[in-house]
N, C-alpha and C positions, 0 to 999 in steps of 0.2 A: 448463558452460553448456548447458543444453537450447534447443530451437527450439519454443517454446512454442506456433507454429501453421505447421506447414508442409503445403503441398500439393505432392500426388504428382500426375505428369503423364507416364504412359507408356504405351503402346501403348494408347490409348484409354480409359486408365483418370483418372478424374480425380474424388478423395476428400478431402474435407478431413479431419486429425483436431487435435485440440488436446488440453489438457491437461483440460479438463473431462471428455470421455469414457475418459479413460485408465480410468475404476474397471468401465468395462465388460466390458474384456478382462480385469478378475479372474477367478481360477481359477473361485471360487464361481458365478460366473455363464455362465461357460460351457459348451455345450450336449455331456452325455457322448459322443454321437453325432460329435462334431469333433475331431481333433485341429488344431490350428494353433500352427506353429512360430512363435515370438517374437524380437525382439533391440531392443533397446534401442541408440540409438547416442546417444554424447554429440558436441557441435559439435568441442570443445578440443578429442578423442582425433583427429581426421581431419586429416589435412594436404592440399598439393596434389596427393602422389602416390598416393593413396587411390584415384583414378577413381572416385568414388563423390558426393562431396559438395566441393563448391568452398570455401576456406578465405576466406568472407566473415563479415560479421555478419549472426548470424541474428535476424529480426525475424518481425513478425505478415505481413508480403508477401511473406516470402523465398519464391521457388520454386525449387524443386529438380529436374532434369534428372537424373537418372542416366545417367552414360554406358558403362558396364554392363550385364547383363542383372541386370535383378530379377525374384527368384522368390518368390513367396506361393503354398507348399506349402497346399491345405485338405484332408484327408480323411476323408471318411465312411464310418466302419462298417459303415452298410447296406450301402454298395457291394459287399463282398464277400457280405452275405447274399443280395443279391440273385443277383448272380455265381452262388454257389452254388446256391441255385434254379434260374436257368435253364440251370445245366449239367446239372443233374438233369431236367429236362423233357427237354430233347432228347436224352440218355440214355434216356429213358421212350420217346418217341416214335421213335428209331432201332430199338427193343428189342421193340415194340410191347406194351410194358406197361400193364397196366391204370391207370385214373387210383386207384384203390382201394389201389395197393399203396403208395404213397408217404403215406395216412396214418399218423402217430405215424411217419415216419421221421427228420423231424430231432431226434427225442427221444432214438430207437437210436442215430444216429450220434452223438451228443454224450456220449453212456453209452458208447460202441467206444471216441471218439477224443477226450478231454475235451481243453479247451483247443482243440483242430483245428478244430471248426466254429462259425462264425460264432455267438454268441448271438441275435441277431435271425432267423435262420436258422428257418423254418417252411414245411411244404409241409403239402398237403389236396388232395383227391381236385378239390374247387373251387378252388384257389389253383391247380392245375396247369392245368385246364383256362383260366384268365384267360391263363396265361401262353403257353400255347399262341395261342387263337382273338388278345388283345389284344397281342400283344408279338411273340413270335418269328412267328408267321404272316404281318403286314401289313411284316416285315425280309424275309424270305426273297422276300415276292413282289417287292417293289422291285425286289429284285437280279436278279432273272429278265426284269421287266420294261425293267430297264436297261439289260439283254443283249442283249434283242433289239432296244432303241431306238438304243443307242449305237452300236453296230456294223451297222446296218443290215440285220438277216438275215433272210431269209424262214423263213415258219414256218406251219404249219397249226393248225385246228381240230377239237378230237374231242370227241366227247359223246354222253352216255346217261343216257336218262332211265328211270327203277326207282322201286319204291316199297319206303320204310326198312321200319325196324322197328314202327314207329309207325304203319304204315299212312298218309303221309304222300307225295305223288310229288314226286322230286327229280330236276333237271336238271344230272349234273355236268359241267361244263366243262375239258378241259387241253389244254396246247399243249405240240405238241412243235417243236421247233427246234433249228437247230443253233450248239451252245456254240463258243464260239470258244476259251475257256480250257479245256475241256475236249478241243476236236478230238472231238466226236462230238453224234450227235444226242441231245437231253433233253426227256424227257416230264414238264411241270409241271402240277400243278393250278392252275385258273386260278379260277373262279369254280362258285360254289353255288347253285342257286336253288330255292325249295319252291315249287310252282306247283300250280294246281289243276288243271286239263288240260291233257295234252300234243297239244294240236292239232300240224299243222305252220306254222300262222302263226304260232301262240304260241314256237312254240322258236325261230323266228324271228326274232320280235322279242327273246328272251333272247341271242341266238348276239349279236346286234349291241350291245345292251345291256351285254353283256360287255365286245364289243373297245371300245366308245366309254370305259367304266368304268377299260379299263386299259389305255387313248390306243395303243392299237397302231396303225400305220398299215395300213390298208386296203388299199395297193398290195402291200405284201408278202403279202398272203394268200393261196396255194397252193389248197389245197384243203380238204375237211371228210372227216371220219373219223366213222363214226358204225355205230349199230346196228339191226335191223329195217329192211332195205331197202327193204320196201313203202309206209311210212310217209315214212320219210325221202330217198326220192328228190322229194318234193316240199316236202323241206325245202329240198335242194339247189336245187330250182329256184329257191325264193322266195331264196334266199342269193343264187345266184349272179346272178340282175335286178340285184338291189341292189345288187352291187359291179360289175357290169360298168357302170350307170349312173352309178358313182361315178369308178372309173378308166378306162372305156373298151374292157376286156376282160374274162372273167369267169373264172372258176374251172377248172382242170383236173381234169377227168373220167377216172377211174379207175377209173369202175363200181359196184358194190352190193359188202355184205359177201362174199366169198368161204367165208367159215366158214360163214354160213347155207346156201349150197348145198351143202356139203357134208354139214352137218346134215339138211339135208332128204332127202337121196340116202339118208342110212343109215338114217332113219327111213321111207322107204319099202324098204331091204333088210330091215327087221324086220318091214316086214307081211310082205313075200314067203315068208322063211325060218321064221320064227317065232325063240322066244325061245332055241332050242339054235343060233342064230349062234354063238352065245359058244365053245362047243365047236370047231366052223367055224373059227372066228377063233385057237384054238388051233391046231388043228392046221398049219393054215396058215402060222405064225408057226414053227412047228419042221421043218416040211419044207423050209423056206428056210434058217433055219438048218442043218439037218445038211448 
């Protein structure tokens, strides 16, 4: 005797099935991409100590409670070709491989390792970058972003703006903080932005723009790291109004880049010396050593 319409009713799951749609779950018609386990139960074969199905008459109303756990296995194919993708993207990007080198590679690997890889399994110089910028990128910042939410940490701002390859000026943004799983401090990138001029209002309004984008709290903010001191000491200014107006005190001051004075020191000992320093700078370098 079969149950010719029973509903399932378990952890929020709630399906009818009957005996009209049985011809669905034919072979023929299920999708290659699926595998899904089956079982057929008759009413006769269960008794009361089954835990499974209660030894009533089953009707079009019966509902059935499992007092067990039920498992409906589904799995998808893709899943591992995706898997394998993106363990190859971050492989590429640990490795700092070209996006170029990963076309025709999941052709190679299935010609290496037949059967091993995924059929659905393809990468492209374009497919890696999606995987990259859409996928792994907006994962990883979460987790950075969670770090510093959850735990409460203070953390700074650093940034520099440059112009690409493209003749194009870009303002990159990272935060460093400190990891609490790690026990040390970590330098993240945080945000990107192409802008047309790099005034100091304008990086301004991007430095804020950023932390609002990626809800950091304002109280924790330490201080700003930056490059071109002449410039960006009136960065710091316009920064730190702003937070001091928001929490009440403002940003710790730590002073200009220290590399640029230094830079600039040796580039006035090369006007003085001229260009046989270099020589100078040998010698120097072995008379302390011997």
């Amino acid at each position: 005797m079969y149950a010719t319409s029973t509903k399932l009713i378990y952890d929020g799951l709630d399906e009818s099935f009957d005996s009209e749609s049985e011809s669905e779950f034919d072979d023929d018609n299920i999708d290659p991409d699926f595998v899904i386990e089956k079982q057929t139960l008759e009413a006769d074969d269960l008794d009361g100590n089954s835990g499974l199905l209660p030894t009533t008459e089953f009707n079009e109303s019966t509902t059935v409670i499992p007092s067990g756990n039920l498992e409906l296995g589904v799995y998808c194919k893709q899943e591992d070709a995706t898997k394998a993708e993106l363990m190859w993207t971050m492989k590429s990007v640990l490795c700092n491989m070209s996006g170029s080198s990963c076309d025709g590679l999941a052709e190679l690997f299935k010609t290496m390792f037949p059967k091993a890889v995924p059929d659905k399994c393809s990468l492209s110089r374009t497919k890696m970058s999606y995987l990259i910028t859409d996928t792994l990128g907006p994962h990883f910042r979460q987790i950075i972003l969670d770090e510093i939410q959850n735990y409460s940490t203070y953390y700074t701002l650093m940034y520099d703006e440059t112009t690409n390859s493209e003749s194009k000026k870009e303002l990159q943004v990272a935060v460093p903080y400190w990891c609490n799983t790690k026990k040390e401090i970590v330098v993240s990138h945080l945000e990107t932005f192409f802008i047309a001029s790099a005034t100091a209002v304008k990086i301004e309004e991007y430095l804020m723009w950023a932390l609002d984008n990626a809800d950091l709290p304002k109280e924790k903010l330490l201080t700003l790291g930056s490059d071109r001191p002449n410039v960006n000491t009136k960065v710091f200014r316009f920064v730190n109004e702003g937070i001091k107006s928001s929490r009440g005190h403002g940003l710790i001051d730590i002073g200009s880049c220290n590399i640029h004075i230094v830079h600039n020191a040796f580039l006035k000992g090369l006007d003085n010396y001229g260009l046989d320093v270099s020589e100078f700078v040998i010698l120097v370098y072995y008379f302390f050593k011997s």
